[in-house]
C-alpha positions in Angstrom: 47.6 -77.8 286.7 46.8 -81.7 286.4 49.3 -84.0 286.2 49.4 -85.2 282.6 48.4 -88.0 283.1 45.7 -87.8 285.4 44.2 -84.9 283.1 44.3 -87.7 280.4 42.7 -90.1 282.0 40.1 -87.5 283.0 39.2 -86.2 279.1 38.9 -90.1 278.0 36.4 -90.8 280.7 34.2 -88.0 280.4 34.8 -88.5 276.2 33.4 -91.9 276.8 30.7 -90.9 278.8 29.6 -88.1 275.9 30.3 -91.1 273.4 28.1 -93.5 275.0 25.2 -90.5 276.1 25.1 -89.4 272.7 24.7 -92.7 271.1 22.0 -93.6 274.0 19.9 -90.5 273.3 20.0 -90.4 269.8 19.2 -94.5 269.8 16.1 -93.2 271.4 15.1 -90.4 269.9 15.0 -92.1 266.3 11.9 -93.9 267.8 10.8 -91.4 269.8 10.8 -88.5 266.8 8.6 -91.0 264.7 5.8 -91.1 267.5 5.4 -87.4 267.0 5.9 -87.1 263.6 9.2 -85.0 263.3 10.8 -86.8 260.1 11.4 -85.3 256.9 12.1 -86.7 253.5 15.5 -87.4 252.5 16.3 -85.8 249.3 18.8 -87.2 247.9 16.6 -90.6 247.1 15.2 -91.8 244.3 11.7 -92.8 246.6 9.9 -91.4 249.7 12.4 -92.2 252.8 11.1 -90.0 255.9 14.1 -90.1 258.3 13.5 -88.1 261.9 14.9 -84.8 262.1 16.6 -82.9 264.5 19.1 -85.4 266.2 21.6 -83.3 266.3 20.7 -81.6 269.6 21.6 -84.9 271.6 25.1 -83.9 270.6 24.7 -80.3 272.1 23.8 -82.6 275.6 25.7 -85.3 275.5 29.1 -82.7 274.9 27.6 -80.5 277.1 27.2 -82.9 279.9 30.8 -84.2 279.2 32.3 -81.0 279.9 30.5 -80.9 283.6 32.1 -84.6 283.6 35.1 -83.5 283.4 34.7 -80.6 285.4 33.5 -82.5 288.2 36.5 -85.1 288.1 38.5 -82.3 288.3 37.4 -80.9 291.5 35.9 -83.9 293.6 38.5 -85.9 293.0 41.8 -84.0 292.6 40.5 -80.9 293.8 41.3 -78.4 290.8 39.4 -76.2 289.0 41.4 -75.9 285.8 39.7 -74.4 282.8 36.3 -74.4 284.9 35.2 -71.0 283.8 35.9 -71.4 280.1 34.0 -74.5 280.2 31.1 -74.0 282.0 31.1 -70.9 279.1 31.3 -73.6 276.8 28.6 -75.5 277.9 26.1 -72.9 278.2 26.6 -71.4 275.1 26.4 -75.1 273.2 23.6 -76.0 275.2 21.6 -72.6 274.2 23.0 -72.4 270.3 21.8 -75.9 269.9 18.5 -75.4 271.4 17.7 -72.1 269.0 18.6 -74.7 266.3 16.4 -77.5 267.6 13.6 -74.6 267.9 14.2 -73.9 264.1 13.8 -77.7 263.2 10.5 -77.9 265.0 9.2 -74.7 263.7 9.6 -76.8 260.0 12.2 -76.4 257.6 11.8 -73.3 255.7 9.2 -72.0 257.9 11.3 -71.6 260.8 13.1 -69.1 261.8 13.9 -65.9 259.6 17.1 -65.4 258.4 17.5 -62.1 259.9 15.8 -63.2 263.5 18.4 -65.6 263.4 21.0 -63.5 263.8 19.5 -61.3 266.3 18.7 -64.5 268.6 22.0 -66.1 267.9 24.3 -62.9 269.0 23.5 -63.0 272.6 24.5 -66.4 272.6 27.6 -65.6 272.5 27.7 -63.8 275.7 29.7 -66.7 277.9 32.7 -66.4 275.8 32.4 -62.4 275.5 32.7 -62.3 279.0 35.5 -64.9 279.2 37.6 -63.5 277.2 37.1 -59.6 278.6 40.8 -58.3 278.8 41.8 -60.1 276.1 42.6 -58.2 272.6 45.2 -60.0 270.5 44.2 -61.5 267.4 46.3 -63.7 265.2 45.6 -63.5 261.5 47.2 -65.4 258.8 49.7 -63.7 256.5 49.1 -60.9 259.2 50.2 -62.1 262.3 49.3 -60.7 266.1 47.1 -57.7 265.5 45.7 -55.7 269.3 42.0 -54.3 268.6 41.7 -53.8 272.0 37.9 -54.0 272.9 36.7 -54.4 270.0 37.8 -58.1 269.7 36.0 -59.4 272.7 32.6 -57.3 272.1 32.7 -57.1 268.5 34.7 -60.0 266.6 34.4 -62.6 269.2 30.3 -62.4 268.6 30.7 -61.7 264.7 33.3 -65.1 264.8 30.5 -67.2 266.8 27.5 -66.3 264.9 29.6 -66.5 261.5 30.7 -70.0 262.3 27.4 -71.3 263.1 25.7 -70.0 260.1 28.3 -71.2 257.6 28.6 -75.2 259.1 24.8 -75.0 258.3 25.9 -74.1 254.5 27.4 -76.9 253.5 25.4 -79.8 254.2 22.4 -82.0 253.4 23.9 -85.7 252.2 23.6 -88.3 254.8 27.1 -88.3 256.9 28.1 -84.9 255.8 27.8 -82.3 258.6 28.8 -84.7 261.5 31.7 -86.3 258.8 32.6 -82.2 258.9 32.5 -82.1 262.8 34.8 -84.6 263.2 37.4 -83.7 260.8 36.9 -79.8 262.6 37.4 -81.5 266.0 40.0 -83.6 265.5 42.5 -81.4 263.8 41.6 -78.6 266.6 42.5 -81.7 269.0 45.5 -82.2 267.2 46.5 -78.7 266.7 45.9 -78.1 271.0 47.6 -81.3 271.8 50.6 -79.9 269.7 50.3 -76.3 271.0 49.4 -77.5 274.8 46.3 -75.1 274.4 43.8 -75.6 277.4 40.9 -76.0 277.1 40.5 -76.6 273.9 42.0 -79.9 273.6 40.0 -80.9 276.4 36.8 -79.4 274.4 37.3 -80.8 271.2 38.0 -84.7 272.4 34.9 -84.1 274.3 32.8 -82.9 271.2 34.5 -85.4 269.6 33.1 -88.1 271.1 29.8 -87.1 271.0 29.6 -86.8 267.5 31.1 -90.3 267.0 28.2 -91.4 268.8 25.8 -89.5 266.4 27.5 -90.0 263.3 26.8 -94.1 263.7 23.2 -93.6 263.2 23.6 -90.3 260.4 26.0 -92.0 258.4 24.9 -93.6 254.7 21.9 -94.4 254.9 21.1 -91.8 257.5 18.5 -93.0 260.3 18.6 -89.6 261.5 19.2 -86.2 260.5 21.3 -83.5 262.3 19.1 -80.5 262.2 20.3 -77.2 262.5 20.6 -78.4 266.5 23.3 -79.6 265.0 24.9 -77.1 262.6 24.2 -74.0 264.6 25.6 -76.1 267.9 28.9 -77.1 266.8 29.7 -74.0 264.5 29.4 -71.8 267.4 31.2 -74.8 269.9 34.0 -74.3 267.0 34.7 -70.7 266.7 34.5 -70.9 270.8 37.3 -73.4 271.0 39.7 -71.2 268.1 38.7 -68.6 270.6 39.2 -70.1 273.6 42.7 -71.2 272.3 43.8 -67.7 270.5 44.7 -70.1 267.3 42.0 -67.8 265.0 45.3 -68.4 262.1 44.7 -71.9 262.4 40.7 -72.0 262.5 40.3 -69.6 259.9 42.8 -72.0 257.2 41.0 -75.1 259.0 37.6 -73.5 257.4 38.5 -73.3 254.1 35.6 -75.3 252.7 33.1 -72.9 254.4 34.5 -69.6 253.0 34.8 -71.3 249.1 30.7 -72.5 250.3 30.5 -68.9 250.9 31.9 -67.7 247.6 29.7 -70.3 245.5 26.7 -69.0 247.7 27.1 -65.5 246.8 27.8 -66.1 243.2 24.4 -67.8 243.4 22.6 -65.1 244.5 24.2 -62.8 241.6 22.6 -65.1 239.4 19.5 -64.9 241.3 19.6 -68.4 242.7 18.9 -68.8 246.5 20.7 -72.7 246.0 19.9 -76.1 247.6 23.0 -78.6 248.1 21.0 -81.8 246.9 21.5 -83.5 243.6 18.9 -84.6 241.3 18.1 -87.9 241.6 17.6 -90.2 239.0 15.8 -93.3 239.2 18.7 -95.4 239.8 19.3 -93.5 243.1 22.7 -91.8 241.0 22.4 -87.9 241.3 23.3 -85.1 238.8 23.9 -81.6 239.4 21.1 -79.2 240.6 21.8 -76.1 238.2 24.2 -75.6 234.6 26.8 -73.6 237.5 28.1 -74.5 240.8 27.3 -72.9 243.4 28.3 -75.3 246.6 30.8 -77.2 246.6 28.5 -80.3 246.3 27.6 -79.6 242.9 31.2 -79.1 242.2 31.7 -82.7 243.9 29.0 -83.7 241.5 30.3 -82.6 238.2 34.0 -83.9 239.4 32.4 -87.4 240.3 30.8 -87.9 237.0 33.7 -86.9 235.6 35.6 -89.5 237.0 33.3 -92.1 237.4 30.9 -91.6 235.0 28.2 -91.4 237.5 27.8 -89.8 241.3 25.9 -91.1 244.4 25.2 -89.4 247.4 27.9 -91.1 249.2 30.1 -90.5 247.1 29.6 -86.9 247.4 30.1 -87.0 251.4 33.2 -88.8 250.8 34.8 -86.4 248.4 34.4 -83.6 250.7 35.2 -85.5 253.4 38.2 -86.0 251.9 39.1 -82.3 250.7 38.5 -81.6 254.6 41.2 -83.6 255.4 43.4 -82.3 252.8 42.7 -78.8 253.9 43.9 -79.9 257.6 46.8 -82.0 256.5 47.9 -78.7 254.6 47.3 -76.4 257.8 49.2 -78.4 260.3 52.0 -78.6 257.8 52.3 -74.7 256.4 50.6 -72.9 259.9 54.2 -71.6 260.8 55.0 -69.7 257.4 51.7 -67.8 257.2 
């Protein structure tokens, strides 16, 4: 293994190099998205804004190509080759999750993709980090503990986990800063969770991802110049469940994901009441928002009811910011209570 601090210096420089490739490629692809046309409106203002679409697949690249950095550091110059296979696993399955995303952006937003052929194209996907983690069969569940399923954790729930993830970041989003806001939070408590821990290669994975969302998130935060796409969503839910996996801390990813499985909840109870829902507000002249149906059923209505609430009034920043902020909650809670459960 590295010294420490020569592996340190080796996941800042190849975090900087996703940092600044992500911020280059998504600089240009804001122009470059208008030339063709790929924009969309955003809907949670009170007039016509078209914003591009889709940025969210420089992230998939720029992380991508970060992990080969670091890789490549590794074994040119201190001859290693630490973690290479479970990140070259990485890669690849980031670099293909994102791309079925980006090819349901471009397809057109409710005409992409079926729901169904999603999951059928996403399942294979997760085939670098089925084969990585052959021989391994312990999962770690929380008020459960260490449970052994044998084979059916690396060819059954290790798939089920990946595609699972990447549906359910897509879930709750759709207010400017929102998903990537998420992303960050997600990566930086898995950072500080593997730094803790000393769990390779995921604290090596998640300062990488890190980064690159940083760069992105400049451009997508309030008022976006840039949406992520479901590049984006699809791409770092699966990167997430991979690095959980990757680490064997499921206990701690599952708590960490809280806000997804309540999304879940609201969703369902939507579809009881025959409502297939949409996240955005509606917007009022004044660019203030008020909630989409008489029930919640995401957790940015219930952001929306709570804001008015309290303020009297909601705006779409404020709703990022509120579940921003439950995010961080949730992961101050799980770094503090992951030994009892």
């Amino acid at each position: 293994m590295l010294p420490i601090w020569t592996e340190t210096i080796y996941v800042v420089l190849a975090s900087l190099a996703s940092f600044a490739l992500s911020l280059h490629l998504v600089r240009w692809w804001i122009h470059k998205a208008r030339e063709i046309g790929l924009t969309g409106k955003d809907m949670n203002k009170p007039i016509d804004i078209q914003v591009p679409e889709s940025g969210g697949i420089w992230v998939g690249v720029a992380a991508s190509f970060g992990l080969l950095i670091f890789i490549a550091l590794q074994i040119y110059v201190s001859g290693y080759k630490d973690y290479n296979l479970e990140l070259m696993a990485l890669a690849l399955m980031l670099f293909m999750s994102s791309f079925l995303g980006f090819l349901d952006d471009i397809l057109g937003w409710k005409k992409g993709l079926k729901p169904w052929s999603k999951i059928i194209y996403m399942a294979p996907l997760a085939l670098p980090i089925v084969v990585i983690k052959a021989g391994y069969s312990i999962i770690t569940l929380p008020f459960i503990g260490p449970v052994n399923l044998g084979l059916l954790y690396p060819l059954v729930l290790v798939p089920i986990g990946i595609l699972g993830a990447a549906n359910a970041f897509n879930m709750l989003a759709g207010y400017n800063g929102l998903e990537a806001g998420q992303g960050i939070l997600l990566m930086f408590f898995a950072l500080i969770y593997s730094l803790i821990r000393g769990l390779h290669p995921s604290l090596e994975a998640s300062a990488i991802m890190l980064a690159a969302i940083a760069g992105f998130i400049i451009y997508n935060w309030y008022p976006a110049k840039v949406f992520p796409g479901n590049s984006f969503t699809h791409g770092l839910g699966a990167y997430y469940a991979a690095i959980v996996i990757m680490g064997n801390f499921e206990k701690f990813g599952i708590m960490l994901f809280t806000l997804y499985f309540i999304e879940l909840a609201l969703f369902l109870r939507g579809l009881k009441d025959g409502i297939y829902k949409e996240n955005f507000g509606r917007v009022q002249p004044d660019g203030t928002i008020l909630p989409p149906y008489d029930k919640c059923y995401s957790l940015t209505h219930v952001a929306i009811k709570i804001l008015i609430k309290i303020k009297g009034y909601a705006r779409e920043k404020d709703v990022t910011l509120f579940i921003l902020s439950l995010q961080i909650l949730v992961g101050i809670i799980t770094l503090a209570i992951i030994r009892y459960v």
